[in-house]
N, C-alpha and C positions, 0 to 999 in steps of 0.2 A: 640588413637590407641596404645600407647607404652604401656597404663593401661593393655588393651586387649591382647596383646602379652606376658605381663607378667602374668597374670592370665591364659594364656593357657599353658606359658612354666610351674609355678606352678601347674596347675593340673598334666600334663603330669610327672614332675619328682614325685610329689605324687603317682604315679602309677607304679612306678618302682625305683627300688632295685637303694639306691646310690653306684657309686663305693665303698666307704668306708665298706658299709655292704655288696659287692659283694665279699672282700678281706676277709672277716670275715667268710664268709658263706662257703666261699674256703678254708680257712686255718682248718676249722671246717671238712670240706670235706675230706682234704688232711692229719685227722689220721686214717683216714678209706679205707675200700676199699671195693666197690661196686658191687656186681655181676653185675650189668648192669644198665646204665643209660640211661634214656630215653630221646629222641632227636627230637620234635617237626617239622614236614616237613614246607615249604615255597615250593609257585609254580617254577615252573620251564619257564622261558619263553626267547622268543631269543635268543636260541641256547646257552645261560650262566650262571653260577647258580649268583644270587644277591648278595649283601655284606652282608644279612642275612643272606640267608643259606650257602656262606662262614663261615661268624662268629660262627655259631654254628655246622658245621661240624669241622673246625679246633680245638675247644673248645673241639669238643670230641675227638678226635685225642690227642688233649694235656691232655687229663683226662686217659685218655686210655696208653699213652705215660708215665704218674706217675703212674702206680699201682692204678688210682685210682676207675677206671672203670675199670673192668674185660672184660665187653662184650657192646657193643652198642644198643640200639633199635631205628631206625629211625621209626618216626611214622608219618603216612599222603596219604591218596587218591590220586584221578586225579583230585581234586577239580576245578581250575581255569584256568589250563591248562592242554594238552592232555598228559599227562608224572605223572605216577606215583611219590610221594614227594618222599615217603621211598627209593623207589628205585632207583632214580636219586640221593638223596641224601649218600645212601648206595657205589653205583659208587665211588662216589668223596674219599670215605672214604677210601675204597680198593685200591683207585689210589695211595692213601698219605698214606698207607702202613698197616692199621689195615685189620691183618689174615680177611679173609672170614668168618672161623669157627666163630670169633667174634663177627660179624656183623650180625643183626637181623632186617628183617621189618615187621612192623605191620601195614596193607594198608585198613584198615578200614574207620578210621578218616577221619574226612570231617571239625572241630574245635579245635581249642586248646583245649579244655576239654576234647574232645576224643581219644584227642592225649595221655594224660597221663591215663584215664582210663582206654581203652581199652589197653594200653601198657604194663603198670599197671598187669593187669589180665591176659593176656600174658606171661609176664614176672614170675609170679608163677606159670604157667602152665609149665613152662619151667626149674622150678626148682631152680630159683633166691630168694632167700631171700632179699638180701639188695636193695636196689632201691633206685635211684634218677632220679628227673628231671633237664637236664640240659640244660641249653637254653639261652636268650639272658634278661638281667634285667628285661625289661619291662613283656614280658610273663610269665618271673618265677615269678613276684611277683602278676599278675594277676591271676597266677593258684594256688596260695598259700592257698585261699580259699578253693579249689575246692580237694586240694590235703588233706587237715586239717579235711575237713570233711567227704570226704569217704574214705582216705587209710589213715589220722592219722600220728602220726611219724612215721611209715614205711618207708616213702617215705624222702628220702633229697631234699634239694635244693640249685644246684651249678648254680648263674648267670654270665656269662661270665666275668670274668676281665679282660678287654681289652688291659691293657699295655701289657699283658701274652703273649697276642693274633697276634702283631707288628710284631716281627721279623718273626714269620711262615707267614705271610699276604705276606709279602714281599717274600719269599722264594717259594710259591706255587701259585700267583697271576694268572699263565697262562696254571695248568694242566686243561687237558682236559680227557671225557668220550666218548665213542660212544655210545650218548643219543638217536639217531635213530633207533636204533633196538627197544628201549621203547617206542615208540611213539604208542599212541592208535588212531587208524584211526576212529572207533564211538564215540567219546568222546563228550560228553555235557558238557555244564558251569554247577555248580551248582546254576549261576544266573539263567538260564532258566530251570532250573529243578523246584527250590524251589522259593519259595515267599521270601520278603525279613521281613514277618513275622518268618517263619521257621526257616531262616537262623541266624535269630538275638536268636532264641530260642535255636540253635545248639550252639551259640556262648555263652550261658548264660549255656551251658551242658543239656537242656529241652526236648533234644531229644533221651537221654541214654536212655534207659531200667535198671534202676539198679537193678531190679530183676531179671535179666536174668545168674547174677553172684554168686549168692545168694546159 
């Protein structure tokens, strides 16, 4: 058993950014300054955002807070709950003080891969040159791929540094949004919409259209 636990905690940090290269990839971030970074949704459910979409809404707030991030792009549907990502995530951000004008969402996405591509395309649409994605270790180093080979070094990559992340945790722990006005009353899972063949192929980016950007 402790073999097994070991070989799953070694996969798992194989698949994400160690602290050490999160502080690198931020200090790398942090002489530049980004038209806008792009911000990956989490569902939203009982009435509170998670310590994920915590972490990576205060993350951009602290990116935003250094010059480093100009503008935000929350990105994500009503995937698994009845509550848009982007915009429930967008909320929390306005609540903890980045301008409106700032704050951008893109409520497309249904996967992380579409989180950044469709963001991505957006985000030039919009007149942004510089771009990153910034999110939480594990995600940034899983879309590292996905980012490498169709937007290239365009795109940065800032993964959360958590010690950064401490004192705002503690300082903003109990704001709240009035997420009921967002509430979509037809809302479907996308487990009963799609197959969990579909869904695994969304999660692999199999469901882009990349010629539709072209």
């Amino acid at each position: 058993t402790i073999g097994l636990i070991g070989a799953v905690a070694l996969i798992l940090t194989s698949c994400s950014f160690s602290q050490n290269k999160s502080k690198t990839l931020y200090n790398d971030a942090a002489l530049k300054s980004y038209d806008a970074i792009v911000v990956p949704g989490v569902p939203f459910e009982n009435g509170e955002w998670s310590q994920t979409m915590k972490g990576r809404v205060l993350w951009s707030k602290y990116l935003y807070d250094r010059g480093i991030a100009k503008n935000i792009i929350y990105s994500g549907s009503a995937v698994y709950s009845p509550y848009v990502e982007a915009e429930i995530m967008a909320e929390y951000a306005k609540e903890l003080g980045v301008p409106a004008a700032n704050v951008f969402t893109e409520t497309k996405a249904e996967h992380s891969t579409e989180n950044i591509y469709y963001s991505y395309h957006m985000a030039k649409k919009l007149g942004f040159s510089t771009i990153a994605l910034a999110s939480d270790p594990f995600q940034t180093k899983m879309l590292k791929k996905m980012v490498k080979k169709h937007m290239g070094s365009e795109v940065g990559l800032i993964p959360i540094v958590f010690d950064s992340l401490a004192s705002m945790e503690e300082r903003h722990w109990d704001i709240n949004i009035d997420y009921n006005s967002l509430f979509i009353n037809d809302f479907t899972s996308i487990t009963e919409r799609e197959s969990f063949r579909k869904r695994f192929r969304g999660t692999r980016g199999k469901n882009i259209d990349f010629t539709a950007y072209n």
